[in-house]
C-alpha positions, 0 to 999 in steps of 0.5 A: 500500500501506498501511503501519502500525507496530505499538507495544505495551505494557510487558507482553508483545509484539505480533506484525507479523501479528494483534497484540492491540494495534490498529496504529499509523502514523507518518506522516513528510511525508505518507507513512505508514511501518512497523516492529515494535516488541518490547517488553521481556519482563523487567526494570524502569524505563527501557529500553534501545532498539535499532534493527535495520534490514534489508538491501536486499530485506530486510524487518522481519519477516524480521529480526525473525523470522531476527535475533531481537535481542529474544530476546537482549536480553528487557529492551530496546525493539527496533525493526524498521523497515521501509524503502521501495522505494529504488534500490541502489548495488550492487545494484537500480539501478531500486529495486524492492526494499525499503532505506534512503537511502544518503547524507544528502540521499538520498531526501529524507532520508526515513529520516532523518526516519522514524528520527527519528519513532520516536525521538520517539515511543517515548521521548514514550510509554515509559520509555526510557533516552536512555543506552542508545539503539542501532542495528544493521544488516546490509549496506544496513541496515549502511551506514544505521546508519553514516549514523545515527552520522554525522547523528544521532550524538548519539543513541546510546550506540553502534552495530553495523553489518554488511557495510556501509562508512559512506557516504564523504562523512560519514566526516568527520562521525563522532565517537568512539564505541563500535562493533563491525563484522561482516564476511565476508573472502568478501564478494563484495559489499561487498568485504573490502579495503573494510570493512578500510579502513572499520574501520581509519577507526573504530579510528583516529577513536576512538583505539584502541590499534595492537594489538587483543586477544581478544574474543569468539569464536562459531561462525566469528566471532572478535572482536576488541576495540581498547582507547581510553584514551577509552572508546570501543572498536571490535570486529571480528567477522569470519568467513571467510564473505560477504555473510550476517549470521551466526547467531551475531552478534545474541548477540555484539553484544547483549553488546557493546552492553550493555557501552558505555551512554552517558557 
């Protein structure tokens, strides 16, 4: 199969299916690879730019479609990447479905590179603000994000996974920074007691206060804010549900995001 990546203009946007614009490829390492690109729809000078990765099985323009960041955010670049054939840790062992590498030097570091590809890329050919540089992900695409912080941490302003926990070996390779967690105390499959774990990690790496305060509540979400005397707040956003990305999250963690540019 063929993969291409569509990249668009300042004005308006181009859809993964029959854009206007003619589709473009990045090859990483001999293997071309794909994402949708929304570009902003208002506002001026350099933009914000957010990564949104899919869960394992997901695909782009299903996140595009179901997560819609760029309707939230209609001043931001928001990137859809489209991950590969890639094996699971809980789930599709024989990796038949689509997802991301799970630790670093998985797969080649494949999707590392690929990030890095596009980072390159959409800041070499469109205003980008390096101070509002983002990432977001839902269960595998979660687990990525927080692999991202790890080996590419400098990049970004701040991040927001969901359902997922960072790989354990990079934990280590954290540095404090901004971010918000999504989980479902039903989870069956990233378990609860696991994302406790991970999200009390992040709210000690980034020095927050012991108690936390009222955020931001939506739907069954409740969020949570821990304060840092160093500028870099962690936000639970937690419901009573599983492993789902909530409707209601993208809003919320648009509006966490927009909040923590870079220093």
């Amino acid at each position: 199969m063929r993969w291409v990546a569509t990249v668009v203009g300042w004005v308006g946007f181009a859809a993964y299916l029959g854009a206007a614009e003619p589709p473009r490829e990045w090859t990483v390492e001999g293997v071309a690879r794909q994402a949708i690109v929304y570009a902003p729809s208002v506002g001026k000078g350099p933009a914000p730019l957010l990564f949104v990765f899919h869960g394992h099985g997901g695909t782009a323009a299903h996140a595009a479609r179901t997560y819609a960041f760029h309707t939230h955010w209609p001043e931001a670049v928001v990137v859809y990447p489209q991950g590969l054939n890639t094996p699971g840790k809980l789930t599709d062992p024989e990796g038949k479905k689509s997802g991301w590498q799970a630790t670093a030097g998985d797969q080649q570091d494949r999707d590392l590179k690929f990030f890095d590809a596009v980072l390159k890329s959409l800041t070499a050919e469109a205003a980008i603000d390096p101070k509002r540089v983002y990432s977001t992900g839902h269960s595998n695409g979660g687990a990525f994000t927080y692999l991202l912080w790890a080996k590419r941490g400098e990049a970004f302003a701040a991040v927001a996974p969901s359902s997922a926990i960072p790989p354990p070996a990079e934990v280590k390779n954290l540095k404090p920074k901004p971010a918000l967690h999504v989980a479902g105390k039903a989870d069956p499959l990233v378990k609860w007691a696991w994302q406790d774990r991970a999200m009390d990690a992040v709210r000690k790496l980034n020095g927050c206060d012991a108690e936390g305060k009222p955020w931001a509540k939506a739907g069954d979400l409740v969020g949570t804010e821990y304060a840092s005397g160093s500028g870099t707040p962690f936000v639970s956003l937690v419901s009573p549900g599983g492993h789902t990305f909530p409707a209601e999250a993208p809003k919320l963690i648009v509006k966490f995001l927009q909040a923590h540019p870079a220093k």
